[in-house]
N, C-alpha and C positions, 0 to 999 in steps of 0.2 A: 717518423719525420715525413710530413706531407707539406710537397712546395706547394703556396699558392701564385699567382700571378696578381701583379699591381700596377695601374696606370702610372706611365709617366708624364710629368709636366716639366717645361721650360728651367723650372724653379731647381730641378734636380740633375741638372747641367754638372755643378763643380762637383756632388757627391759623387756621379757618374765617371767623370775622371781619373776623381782618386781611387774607382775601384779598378776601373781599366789599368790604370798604372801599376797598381798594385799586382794584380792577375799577370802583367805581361814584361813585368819589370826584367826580372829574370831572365826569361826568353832573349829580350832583344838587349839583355846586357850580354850576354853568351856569346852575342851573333855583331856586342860592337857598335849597336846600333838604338839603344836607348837616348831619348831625348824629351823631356818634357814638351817644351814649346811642341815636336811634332806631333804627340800624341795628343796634345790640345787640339792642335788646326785637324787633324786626321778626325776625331770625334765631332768637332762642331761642322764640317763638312758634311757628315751624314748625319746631323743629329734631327732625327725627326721622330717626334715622342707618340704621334699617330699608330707608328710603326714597331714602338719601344715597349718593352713589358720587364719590370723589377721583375725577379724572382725572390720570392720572401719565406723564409722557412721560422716559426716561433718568433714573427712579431720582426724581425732583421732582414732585411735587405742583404741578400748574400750574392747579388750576381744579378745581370740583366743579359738581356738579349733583341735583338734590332733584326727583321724580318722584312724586308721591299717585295711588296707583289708586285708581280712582272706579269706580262701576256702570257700566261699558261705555268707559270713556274715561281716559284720563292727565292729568294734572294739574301743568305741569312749573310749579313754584314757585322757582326757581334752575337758573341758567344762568353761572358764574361762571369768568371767565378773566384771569388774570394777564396785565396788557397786555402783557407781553413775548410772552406767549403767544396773542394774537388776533390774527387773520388769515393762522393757520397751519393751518385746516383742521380745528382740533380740534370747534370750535362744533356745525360742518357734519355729523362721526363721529358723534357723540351727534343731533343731531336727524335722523339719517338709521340710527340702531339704532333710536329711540323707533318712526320710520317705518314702520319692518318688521317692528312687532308689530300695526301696522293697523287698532289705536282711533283713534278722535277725540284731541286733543291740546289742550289747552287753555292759557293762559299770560296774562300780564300783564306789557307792555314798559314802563319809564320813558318818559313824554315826550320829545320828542329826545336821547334814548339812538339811538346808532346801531344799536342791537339789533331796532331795529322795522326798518329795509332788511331786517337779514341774515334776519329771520321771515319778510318779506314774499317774497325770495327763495326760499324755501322752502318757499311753495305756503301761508304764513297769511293767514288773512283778516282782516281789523278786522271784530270784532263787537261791541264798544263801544267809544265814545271819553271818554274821563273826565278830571276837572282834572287827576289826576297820572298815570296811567298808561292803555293801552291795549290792551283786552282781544281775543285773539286767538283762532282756533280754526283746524285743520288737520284735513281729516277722506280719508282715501283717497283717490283718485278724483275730486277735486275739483279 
């Protein structure tokens, strides 16, 4: 299984969604706090496909991810995987391509989201802790 990467455009908005929702359903039902409508306005607020790469393994689209260059540092705003598709190494590809451009790395995990282990496995630090989310940083050498 080798991921490739694939442009996104405007047109892949609602498919984008429905995979967010799907990946995160879970999580923020646990936590009480699932809501369609919010995950809508939350996605079209950062959605900028400039920034956006499908991840496509055997022709499917199994997950994207959303990257903001900053003045010296990345900005990973989305991290998203088709549960069929996590913990097959894809998560890991992408945070270890961002790795080897060798800015600082910046993110926000959901509260008991299992997302914050697999950051923390990957050399992130907590640099703040917040009611809903918890803000990370990854810096080289660290």
């Amino acid at each position: 299984m080798t991921p490739t990467l694939a442009p996104v455009v405007e047109a892949d908005f609602e498919a984008m969604l429905a995979l967010r929702i799907e990946a995160l359903r879970e999580s923020l039902e646990r936590l009480g706090r699932f809501n369609p409508d919010v995950a809508r306005a939350r996605l079209k607020s950062q959605f900028r496909p400039e920034w956006m790469r499908h991840l496509v393994v055997d022709g499917e689209r199994v997950g994207y991810f959303t990257v903001e260059p900053r003045d010296g540092e990345l900005r990973l705003h989305h991290l998203y995987l088709r549960p069929k598709a996590q913990g097959r190494g894809l998560g890991a590809w992408v945070i270890a391509g961002l790795q080897a451009r060798g800015l600082p790395i910046t993110l926000a995990a959901l509260r008991e989201s299992r997302a914050n282990a697999f950051y923390r496995r990957h050399g992130f630090r907590v640099v703040a802790d917040q009611e809903v989310d918890i803000e990370y940083r990854w810096e080289a050498g660290t």
